[in-house]
MIVOFI-51559 format. One line per field, with one value per atom (N, C-alpha, C): residue number from 0; residue in one letter; chain; x, y, z. Coordinates in pm, whole numbers. Atoms other than C-alpha are relative to their C-alpha. Layout:
# residues N
i	(NUM,...) .
aa	(A,...) .
ch	(A,...) .
px	(X,...) .
py	(Y,...) .
pz	(Z,...) .
***
This chain:
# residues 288
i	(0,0,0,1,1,1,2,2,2,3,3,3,4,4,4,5,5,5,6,6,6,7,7,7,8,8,8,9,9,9,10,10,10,11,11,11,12,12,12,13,13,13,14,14,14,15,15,15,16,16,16,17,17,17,18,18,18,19,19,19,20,20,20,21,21,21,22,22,22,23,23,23,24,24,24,25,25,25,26,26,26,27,27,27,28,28,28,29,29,29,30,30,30,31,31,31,32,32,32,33,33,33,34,34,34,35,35,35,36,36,36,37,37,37,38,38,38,39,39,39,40,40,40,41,41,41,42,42,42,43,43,43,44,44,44,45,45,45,46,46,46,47,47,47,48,48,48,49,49,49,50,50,50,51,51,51,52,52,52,53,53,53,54,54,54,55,55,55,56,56,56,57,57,57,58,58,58,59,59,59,60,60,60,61,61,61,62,62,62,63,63,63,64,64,64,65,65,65,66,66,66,67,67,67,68,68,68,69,69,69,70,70,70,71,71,71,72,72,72,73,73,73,74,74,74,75,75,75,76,76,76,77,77,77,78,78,78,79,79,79,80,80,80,81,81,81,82,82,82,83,83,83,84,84,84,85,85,85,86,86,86,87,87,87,88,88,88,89,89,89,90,90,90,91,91,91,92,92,92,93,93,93,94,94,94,95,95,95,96,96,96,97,97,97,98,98,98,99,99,99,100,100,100,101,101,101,102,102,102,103,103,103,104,104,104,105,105,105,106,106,106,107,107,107,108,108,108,109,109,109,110,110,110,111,111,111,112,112,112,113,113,113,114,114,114,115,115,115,116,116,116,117,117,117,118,118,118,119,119,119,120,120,120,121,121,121,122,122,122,123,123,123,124,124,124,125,125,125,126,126,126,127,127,127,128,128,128,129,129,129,130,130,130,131,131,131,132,132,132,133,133,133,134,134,134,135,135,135,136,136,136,137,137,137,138,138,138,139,139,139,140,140,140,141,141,141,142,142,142,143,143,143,144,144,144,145,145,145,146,146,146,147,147,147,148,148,148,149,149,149,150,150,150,151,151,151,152,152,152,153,153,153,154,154,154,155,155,155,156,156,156,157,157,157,158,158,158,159,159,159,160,160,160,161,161,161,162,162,162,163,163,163,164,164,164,165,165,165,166,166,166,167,167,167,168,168,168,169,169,169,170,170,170,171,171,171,172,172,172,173,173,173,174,174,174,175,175,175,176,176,176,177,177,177,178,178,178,179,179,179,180,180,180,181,181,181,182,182,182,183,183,183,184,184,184,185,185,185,186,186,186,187,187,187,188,188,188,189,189,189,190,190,190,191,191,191,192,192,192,193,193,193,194,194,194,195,195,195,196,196,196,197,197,197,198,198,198,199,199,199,200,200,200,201,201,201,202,202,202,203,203,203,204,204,204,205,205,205,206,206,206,207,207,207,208,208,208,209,209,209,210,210,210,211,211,211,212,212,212,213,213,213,214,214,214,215,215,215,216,216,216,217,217,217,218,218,218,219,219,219,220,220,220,221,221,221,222,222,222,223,223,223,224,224,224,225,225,225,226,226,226,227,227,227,228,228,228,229,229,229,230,230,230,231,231,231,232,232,232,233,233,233,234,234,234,235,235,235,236,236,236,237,237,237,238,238,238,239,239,239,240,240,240,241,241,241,242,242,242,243,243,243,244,244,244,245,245,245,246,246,246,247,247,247,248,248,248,249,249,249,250,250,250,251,251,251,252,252,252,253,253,253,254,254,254,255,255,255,256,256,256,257,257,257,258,258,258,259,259,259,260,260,260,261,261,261,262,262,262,263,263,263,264,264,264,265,265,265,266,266,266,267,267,267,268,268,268,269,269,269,270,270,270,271,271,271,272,272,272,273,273,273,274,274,274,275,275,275,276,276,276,277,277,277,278,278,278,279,279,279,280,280,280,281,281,281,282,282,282,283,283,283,284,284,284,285,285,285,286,286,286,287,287,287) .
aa	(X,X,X,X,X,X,X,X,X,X,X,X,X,X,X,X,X,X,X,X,X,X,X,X,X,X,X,X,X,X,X,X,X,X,X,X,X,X,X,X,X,X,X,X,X,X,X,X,X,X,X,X,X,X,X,X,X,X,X,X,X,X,X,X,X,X,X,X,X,X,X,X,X,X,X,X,X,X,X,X,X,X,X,X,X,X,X,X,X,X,X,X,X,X,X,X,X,X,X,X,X,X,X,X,X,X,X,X,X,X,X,X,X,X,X,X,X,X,X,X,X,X,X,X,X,X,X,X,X,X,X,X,X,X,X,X,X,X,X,X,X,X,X,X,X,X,X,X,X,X,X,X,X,X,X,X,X,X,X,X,X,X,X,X,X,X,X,X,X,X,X,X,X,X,X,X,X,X,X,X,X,X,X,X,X,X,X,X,X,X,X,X,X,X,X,X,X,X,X,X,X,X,X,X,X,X,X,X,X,X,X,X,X,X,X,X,X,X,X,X,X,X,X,X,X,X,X,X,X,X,X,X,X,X,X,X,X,X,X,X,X,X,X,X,X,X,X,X,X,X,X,X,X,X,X,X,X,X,X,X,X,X,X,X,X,X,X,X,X,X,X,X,X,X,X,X,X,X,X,X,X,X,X,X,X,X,X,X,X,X,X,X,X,X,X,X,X,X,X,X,X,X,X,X,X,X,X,X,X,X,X,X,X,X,X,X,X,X,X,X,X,X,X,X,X,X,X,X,X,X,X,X,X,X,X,X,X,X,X,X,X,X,X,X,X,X,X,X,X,X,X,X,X,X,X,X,X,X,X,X,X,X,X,X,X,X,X,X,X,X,X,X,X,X,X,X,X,X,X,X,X,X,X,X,X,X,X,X,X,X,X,X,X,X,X,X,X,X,X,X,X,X,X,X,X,X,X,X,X,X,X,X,X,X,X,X,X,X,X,X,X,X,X,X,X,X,X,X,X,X,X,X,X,X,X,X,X,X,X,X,X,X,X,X,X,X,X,X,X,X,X,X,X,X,X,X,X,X,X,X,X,X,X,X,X,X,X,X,X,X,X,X,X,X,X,X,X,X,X,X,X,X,X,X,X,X,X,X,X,X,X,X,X,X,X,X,X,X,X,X,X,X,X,X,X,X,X,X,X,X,X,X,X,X,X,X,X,X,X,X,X,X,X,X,X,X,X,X,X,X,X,X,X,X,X,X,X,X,X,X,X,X,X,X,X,X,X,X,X,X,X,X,X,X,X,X,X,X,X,X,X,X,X,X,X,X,X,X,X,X,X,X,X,X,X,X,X,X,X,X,X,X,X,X,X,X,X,X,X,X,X,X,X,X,X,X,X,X,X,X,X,X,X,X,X,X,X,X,X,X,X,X,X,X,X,X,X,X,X,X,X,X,X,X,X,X,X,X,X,X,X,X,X,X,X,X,X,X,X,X,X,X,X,X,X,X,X,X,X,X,X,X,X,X,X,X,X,X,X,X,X,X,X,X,X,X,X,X,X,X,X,X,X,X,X,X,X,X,X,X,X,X,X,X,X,X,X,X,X,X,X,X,X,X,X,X,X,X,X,X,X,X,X,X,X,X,X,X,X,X,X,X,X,X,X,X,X,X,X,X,X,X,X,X,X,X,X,X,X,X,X,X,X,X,X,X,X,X,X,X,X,X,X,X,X,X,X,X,X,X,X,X,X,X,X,X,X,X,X,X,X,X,X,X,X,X,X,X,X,X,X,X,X,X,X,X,X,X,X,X,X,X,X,X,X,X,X,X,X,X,X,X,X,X,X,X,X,X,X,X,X,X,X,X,X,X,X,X,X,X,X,X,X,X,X,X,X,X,X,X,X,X,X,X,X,X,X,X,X,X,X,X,X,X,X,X,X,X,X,X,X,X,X,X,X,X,X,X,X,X,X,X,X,X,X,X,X,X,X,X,X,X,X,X) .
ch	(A,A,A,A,A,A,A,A,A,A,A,A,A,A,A,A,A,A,A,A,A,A,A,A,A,A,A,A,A,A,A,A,A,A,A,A,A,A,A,A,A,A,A,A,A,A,A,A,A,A,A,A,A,A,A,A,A,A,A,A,A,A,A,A,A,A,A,A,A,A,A,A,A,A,A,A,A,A,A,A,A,A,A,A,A,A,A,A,A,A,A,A,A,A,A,A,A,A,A,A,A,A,A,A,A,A,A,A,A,A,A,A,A,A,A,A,A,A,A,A,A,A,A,A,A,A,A,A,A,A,A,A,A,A,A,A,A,A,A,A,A,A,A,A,A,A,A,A,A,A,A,A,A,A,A,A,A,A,A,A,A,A,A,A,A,A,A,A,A,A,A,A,A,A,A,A,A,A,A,A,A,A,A,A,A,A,A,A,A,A,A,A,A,A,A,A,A,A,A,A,A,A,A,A,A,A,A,A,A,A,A,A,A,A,A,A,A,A,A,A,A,A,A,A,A,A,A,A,A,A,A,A,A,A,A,A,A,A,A,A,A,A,A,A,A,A,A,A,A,A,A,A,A,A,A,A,A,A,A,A,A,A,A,A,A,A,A,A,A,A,A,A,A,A,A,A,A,A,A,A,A,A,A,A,A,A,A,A,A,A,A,A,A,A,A,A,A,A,A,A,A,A,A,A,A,A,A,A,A,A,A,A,A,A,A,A,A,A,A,A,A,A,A,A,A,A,A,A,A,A,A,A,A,A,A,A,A,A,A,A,A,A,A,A,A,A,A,A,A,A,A,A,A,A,A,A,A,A,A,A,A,A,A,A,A,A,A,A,A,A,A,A,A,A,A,A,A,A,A,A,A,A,A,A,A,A,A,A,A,A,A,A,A,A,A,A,A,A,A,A,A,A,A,A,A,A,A,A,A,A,A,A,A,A,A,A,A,A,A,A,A,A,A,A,A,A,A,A,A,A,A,A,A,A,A,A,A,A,A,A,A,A,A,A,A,A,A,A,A,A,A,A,A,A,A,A,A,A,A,A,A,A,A,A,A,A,A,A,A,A,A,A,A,A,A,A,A,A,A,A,A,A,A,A,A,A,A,A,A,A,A,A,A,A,A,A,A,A,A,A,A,A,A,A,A,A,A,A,A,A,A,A,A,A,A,A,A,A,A,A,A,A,A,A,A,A,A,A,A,A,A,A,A,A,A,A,A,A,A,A,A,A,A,A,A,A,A,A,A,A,A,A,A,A,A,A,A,A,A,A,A,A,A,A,A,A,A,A,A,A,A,A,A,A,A,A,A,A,A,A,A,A,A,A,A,A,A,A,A,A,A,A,A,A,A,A,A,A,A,A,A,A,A,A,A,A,A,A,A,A,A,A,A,A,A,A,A,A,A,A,A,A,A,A,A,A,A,A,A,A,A,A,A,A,A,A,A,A,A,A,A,A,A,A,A,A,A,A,A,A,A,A,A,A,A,A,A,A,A,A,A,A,A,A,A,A,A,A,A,A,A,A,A,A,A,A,A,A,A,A,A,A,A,A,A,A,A,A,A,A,A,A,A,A,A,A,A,A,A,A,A,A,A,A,A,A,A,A,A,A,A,A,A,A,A,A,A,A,A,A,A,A,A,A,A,A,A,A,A,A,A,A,A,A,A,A,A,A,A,A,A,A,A,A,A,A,A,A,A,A,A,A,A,A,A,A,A,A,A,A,A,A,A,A,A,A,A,A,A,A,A,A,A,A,A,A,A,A,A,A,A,A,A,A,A,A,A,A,A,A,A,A,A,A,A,A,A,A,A,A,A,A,A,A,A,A,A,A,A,A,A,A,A,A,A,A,A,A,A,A,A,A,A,A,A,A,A,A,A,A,A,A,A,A,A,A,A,A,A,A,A,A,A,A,A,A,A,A,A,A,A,A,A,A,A,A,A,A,A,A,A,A,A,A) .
px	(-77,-2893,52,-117,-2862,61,-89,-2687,120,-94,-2459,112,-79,-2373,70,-68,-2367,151,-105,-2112,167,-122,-1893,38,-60,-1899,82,-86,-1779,139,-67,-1547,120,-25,-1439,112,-13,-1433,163,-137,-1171,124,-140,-927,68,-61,-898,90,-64,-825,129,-111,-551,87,-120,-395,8,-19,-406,58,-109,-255,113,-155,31,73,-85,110,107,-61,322,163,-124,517,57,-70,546,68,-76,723,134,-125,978,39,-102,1044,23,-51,978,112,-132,1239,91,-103,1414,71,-24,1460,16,37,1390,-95,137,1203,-49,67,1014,-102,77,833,-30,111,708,-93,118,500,-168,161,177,-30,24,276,-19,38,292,-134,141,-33,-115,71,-169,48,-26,15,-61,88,-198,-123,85,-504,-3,-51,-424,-3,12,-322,-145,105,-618,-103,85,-836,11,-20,-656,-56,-2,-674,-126,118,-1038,-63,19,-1082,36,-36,-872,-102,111,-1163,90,-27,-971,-113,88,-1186,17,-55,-1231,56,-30,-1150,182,-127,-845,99,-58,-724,25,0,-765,103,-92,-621,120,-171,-315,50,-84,-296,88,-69,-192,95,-110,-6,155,-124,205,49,-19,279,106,-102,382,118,-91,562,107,-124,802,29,-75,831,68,-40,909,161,-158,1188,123,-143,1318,75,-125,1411,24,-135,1531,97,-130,1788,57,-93,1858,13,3,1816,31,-5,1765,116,-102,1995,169,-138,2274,17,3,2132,6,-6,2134,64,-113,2245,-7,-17,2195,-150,140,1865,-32,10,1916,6,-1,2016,-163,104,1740,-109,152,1426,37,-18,1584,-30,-19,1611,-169,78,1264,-123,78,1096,11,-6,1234,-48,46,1093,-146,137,762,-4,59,765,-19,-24,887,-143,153,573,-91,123,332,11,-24,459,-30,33,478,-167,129,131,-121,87,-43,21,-30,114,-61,59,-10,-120,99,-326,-111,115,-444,8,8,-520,-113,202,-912,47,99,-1051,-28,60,-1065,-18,49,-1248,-63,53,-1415,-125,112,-1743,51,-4,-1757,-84,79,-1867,-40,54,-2110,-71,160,-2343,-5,47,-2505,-128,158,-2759,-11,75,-3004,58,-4,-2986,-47,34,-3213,15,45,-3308,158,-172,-2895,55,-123,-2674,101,-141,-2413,70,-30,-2156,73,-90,-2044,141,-135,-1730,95,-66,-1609,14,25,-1684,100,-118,-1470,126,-127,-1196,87,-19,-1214,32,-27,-1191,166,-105,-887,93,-109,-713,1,-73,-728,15,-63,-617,122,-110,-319,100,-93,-234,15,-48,-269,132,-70,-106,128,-118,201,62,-66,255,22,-34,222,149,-111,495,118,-140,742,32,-50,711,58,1,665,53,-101,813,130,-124,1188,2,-49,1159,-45,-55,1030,155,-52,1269,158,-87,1533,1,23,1414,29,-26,1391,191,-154,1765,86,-29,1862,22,4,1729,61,-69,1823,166,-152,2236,6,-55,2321,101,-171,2667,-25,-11,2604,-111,42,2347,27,-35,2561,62,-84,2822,-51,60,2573,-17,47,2508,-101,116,2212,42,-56,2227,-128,23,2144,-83,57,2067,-134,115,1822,-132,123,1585,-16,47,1626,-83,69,1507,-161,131,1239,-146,108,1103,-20,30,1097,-92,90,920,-136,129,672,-105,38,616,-74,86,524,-109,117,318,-126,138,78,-23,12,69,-60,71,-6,-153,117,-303,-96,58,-393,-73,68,-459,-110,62,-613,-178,99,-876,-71,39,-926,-48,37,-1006,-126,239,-1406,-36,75,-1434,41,-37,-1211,76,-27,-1130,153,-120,-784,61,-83,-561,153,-106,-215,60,-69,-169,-70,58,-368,107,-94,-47,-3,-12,-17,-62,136,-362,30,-38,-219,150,-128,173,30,3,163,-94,77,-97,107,-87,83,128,-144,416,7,37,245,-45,24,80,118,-127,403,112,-84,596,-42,45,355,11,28,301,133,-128,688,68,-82,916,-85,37,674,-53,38,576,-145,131,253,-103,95,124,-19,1,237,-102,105,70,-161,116,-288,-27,35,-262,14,-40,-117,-162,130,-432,-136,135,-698,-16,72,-639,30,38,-569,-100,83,-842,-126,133,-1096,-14,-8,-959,-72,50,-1020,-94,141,-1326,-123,110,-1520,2,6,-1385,-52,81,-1502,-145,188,-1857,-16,57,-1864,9,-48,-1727,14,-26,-1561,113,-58,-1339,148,-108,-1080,59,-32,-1069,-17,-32,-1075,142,-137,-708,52,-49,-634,24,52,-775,139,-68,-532,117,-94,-257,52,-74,-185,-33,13,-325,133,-134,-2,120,-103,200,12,-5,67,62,-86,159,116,-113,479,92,-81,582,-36,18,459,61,-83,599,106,-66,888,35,-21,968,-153,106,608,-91,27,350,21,-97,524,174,-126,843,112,-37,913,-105,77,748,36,-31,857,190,-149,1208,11,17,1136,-40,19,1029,-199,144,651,-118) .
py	(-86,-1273,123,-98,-971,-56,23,-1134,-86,38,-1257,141,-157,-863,30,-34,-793,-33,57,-1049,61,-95,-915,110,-80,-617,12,25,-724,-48,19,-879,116,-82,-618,136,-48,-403,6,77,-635,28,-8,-633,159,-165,-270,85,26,-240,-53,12,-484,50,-46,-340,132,-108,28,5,74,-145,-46,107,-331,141,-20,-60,111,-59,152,-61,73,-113,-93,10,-216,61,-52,64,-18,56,21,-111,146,-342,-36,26,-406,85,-100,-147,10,13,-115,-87,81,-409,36,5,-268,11,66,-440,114,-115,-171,-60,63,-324,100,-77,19,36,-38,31,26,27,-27,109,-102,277,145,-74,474,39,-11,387,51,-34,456,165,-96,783,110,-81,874,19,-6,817,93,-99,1021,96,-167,1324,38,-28,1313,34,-4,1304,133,-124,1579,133,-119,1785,4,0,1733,75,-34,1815,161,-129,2137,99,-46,2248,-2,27,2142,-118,104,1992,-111,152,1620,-70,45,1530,29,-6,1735,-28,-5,1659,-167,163,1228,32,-50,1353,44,-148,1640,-8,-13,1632,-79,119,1296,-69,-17,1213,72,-60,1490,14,6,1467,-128,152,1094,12,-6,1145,116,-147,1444,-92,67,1244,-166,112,903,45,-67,1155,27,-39,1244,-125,111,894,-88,12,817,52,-42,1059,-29,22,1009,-167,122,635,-87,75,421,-7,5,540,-45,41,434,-193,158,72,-99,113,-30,-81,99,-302,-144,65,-472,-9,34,-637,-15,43,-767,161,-128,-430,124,-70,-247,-52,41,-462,23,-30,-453,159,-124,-81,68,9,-64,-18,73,-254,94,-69,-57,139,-67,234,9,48,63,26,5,31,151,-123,393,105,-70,512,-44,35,277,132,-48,408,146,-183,802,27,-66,786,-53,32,595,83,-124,857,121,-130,1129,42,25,1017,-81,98,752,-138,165,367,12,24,421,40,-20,451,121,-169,786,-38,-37,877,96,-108,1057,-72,4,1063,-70,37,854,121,-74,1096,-65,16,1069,-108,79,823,-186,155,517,-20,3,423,-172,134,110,-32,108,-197,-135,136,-493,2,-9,-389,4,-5,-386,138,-151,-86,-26,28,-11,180,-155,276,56,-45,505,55,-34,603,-114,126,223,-34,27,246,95,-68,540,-35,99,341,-59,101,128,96,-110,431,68,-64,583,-154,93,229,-28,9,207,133,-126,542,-43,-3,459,-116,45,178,6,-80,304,97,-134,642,-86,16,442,-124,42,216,57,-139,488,89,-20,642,-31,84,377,-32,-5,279,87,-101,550,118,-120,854,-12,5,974,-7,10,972,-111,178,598,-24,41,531,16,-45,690,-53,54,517,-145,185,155,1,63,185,4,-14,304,-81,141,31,-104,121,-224,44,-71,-44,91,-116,173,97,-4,180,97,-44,244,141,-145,505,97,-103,703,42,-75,716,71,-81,862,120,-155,1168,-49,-3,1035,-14,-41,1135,-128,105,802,10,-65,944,77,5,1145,-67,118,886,-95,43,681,56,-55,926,59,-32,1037,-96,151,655,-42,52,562,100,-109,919,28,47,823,-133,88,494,-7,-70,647,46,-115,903,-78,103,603,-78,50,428,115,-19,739,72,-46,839,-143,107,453,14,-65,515,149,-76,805,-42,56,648,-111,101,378,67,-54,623,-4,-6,673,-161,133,307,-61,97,103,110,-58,420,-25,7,474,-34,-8,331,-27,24,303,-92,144,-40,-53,3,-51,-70,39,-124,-150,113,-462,-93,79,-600,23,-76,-427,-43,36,-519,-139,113,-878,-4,-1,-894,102,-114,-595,-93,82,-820,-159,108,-1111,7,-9,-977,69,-40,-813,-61,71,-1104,-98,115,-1314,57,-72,-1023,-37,32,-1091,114,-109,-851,117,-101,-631,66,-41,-360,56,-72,-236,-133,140,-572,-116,41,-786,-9,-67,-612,-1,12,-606,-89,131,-946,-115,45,-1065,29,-34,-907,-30,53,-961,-146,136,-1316,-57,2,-1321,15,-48,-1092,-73,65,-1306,-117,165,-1642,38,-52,-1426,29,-72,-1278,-92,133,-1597,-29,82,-1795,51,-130,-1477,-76,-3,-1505,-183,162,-1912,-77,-7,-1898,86,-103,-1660,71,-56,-1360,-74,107,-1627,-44,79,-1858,43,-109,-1597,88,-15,-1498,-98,120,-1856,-61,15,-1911,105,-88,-1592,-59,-35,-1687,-160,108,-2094,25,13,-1989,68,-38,-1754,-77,93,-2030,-128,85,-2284,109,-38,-2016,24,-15,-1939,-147,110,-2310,-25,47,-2339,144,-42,-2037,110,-55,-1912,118,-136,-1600,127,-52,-1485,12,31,-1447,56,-83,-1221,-18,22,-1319,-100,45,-1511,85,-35,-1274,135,-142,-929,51,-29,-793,86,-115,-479,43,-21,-304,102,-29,-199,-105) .
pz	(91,-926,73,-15,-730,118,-112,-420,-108,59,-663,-46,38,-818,133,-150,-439,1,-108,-356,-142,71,-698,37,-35,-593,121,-135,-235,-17,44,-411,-75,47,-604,57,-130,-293,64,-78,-155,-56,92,-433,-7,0,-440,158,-131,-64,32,-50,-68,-143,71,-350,23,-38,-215,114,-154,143,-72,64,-97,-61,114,-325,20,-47,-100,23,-43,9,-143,140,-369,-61,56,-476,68,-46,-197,-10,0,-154,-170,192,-541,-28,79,-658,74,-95,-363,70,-92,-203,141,-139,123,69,-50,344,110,-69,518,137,-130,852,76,-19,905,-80,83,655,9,-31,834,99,-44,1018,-61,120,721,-13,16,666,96,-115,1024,-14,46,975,-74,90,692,82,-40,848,114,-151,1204,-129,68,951,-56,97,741,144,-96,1070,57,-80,1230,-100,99,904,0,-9,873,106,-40,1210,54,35,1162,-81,81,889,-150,146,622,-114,82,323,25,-67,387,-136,146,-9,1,-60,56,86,-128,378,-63,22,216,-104,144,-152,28,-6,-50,73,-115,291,36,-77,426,-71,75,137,4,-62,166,93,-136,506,15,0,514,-128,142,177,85,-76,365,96,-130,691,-105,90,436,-36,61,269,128,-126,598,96,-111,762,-95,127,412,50,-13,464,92,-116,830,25,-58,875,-132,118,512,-83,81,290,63,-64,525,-15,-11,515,-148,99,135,-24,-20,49,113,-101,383,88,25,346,219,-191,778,52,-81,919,-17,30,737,40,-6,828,218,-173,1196,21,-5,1129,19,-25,1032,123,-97,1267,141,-89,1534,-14,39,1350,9,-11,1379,121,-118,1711,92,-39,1771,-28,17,1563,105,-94,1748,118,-129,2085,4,45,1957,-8,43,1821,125,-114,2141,83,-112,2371,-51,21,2174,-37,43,2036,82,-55,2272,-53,46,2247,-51,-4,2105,-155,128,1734,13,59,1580,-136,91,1256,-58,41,1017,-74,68,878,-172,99,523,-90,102,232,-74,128,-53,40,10,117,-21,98,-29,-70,107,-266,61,-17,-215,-159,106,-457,27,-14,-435,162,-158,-25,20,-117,37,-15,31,77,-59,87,-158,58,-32,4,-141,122,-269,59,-33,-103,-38,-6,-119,-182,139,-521,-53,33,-505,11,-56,-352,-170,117,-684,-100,146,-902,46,-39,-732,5,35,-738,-142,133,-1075,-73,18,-1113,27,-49,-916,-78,56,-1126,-146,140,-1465,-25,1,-1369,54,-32,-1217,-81,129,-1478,-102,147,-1748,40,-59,-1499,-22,-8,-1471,-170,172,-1864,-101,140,-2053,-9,17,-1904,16,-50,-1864,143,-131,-1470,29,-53,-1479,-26,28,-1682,89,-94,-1476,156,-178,-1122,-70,49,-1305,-12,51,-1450,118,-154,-1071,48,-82,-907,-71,23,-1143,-57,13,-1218,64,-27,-947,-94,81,-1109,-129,198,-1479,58,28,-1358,19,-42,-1195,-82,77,-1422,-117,92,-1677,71,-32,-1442,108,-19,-1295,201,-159,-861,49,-52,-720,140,-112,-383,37,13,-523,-4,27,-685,133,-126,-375,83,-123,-157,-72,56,-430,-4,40,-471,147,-132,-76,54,-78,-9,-93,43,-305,49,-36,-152,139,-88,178,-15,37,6,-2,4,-137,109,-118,219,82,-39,337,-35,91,108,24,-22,180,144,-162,585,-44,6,478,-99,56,244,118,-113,516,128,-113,770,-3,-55,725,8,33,674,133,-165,988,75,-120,1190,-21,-21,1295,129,-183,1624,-24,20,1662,-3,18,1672,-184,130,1296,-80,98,1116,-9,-30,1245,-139,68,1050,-192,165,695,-66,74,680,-21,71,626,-104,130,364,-120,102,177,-28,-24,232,-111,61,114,-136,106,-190,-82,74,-300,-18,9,-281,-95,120,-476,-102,149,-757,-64,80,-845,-24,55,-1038,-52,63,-1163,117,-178,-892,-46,-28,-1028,-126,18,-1257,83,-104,-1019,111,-119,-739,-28,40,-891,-54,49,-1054,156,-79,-725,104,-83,-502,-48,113,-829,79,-18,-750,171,-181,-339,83,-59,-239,-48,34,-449,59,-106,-269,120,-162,91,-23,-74,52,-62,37,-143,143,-90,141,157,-155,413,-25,52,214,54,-65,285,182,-163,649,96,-69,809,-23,57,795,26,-45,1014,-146,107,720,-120,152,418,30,-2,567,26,23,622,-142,172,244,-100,54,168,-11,-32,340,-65,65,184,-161,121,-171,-69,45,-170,-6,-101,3,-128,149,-323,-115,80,-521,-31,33,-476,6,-9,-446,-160,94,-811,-78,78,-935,100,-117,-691,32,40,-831,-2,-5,-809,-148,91,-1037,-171,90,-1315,-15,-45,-1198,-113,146,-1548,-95,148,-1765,12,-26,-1665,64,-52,-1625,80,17,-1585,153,-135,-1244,-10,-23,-1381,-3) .
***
């Protein structure tokens, strides 16, 4: 019985992880349609700030919460303006655009940081349960992802500035001619989508350390679970990882971690041959 709670909660664990790795690159590619192939630098991004800030003597709650967030979320806004917003539209140029963006981070942050694993101390511990350790930081994980997807579906539904980013993305056209500055919301929704990528590296820092090649291990999965979730960018995304991360990390618990991303990577591959559009992708119009 309890190696069974255990393995839920390992479970559990999992799902929250890859949907706090996806849900950066869900607000962009879902709403935006752009394919972002730096995204995993985003995320490495966060983590490096939060480290530095920490090691500055900034609070470590803060420096995970305010800092790294805002940081990636400003640099996100700024190669919006200079680089992205030139590419909509032009799904090829932009992932090329990207990518070379990726590689520019890697390269930037190994020259300035090093090729090695940096971190920070995990807060708040762990409590025993049935002779095993349970970390409470990793429980926090689970509380702050479903923070993130309450609070951004309540967002996109229910207030006027969802409502104003959804009609965007899906009618440039008609939204402009209401008034509404197109340019803005773009650059608001690609430099929010950062923000949660980089608040993601930053949460991931006490747990797998940070290196500059990190991105790599994070942007296919994110890619993958945001293509299965479908049209919706924040049910989608957590129905899409609910049932991914439980395929991978059963099939971790019976083998190995090899064949719990093997397990990941054809259960998406059956899924989308049975429903193509993903798994919301007939049931949601809408962009929450």
């Amino acid at each position: 019985m309890h190696y069974l709670l255990l393995t839920i909660i390992q479970i559990v664990d999992s799902i929250a992880e890859l949907i706090l790795v996806s849900l950066g690159l869900a607000v962009i590619f879902g709403m935006m349609r752009v394919i972002n192939l730096a995204h995993g630098e985003f995320i490495m991004l966060g983590g490096f700030t939060s480290i530095f800030a920490v090691n500055a003597g900034i609070n470590v709650w803060v420096a995970i919460l305010v800092v790294a967030p805002c940081v990636v979320g400003i640099l996100g806004m700024i190669i919006e303006r200079i680089i992205i917003r030139h590419l909509y539209g032009r799904m090829v140029y932009t992932m090329l655009a990207t990518w070379g963006l990726s590689l520019l981070l890697t390269g930037l942050a190994t020259t300035l940081f090093g090729n090695r694993v940096q971190g920070i101390s995990a807060p708040l511990g762990s409590v025993d349960f049935a002779g095993f350790s349970i970390s409470l930081y990793n429980q926090l994980m689970v509380v702050v992802c479903l923070i993130l997807l309450v609070g951004g579906y309540a967002l996109l539904r229910y207030t006027r500035l969802g409502l104003i980013a959804r009609a965007t993305m899906q009618n440039p056209e008609m939204a402009a001619s209401m008034g509404i500055n197109r340019s803005r919301v773009f650059a608001m929704t690609f430099s929010l989508g950062a923000a949660l990528s980089g608040l993601t590296g930053a949460l991931l820092a006490p747990l797998s350390g940070v290196v500059p090649t990190m991105g790599a291990a994070y942007v296919s999965k994110a890619f993958i679970t945001v293509i299965t979730g479908g049209a919706s960018v924040i049910t989608g995304t957590g129905l899409s990882a609910a049932l991914l991360g439980s395929i991978g990390t059963v099939t971790t618990f019976l083998s190995n971690p090899i064949f719990g991303d093997i397990a990941l990577l054809a259960a998406a591959l059956v899924l989308l041959r049975i429903l193509p559009t993903g798994i919301t992708g007939k049931i949601f119009r809408g962009a929450s």
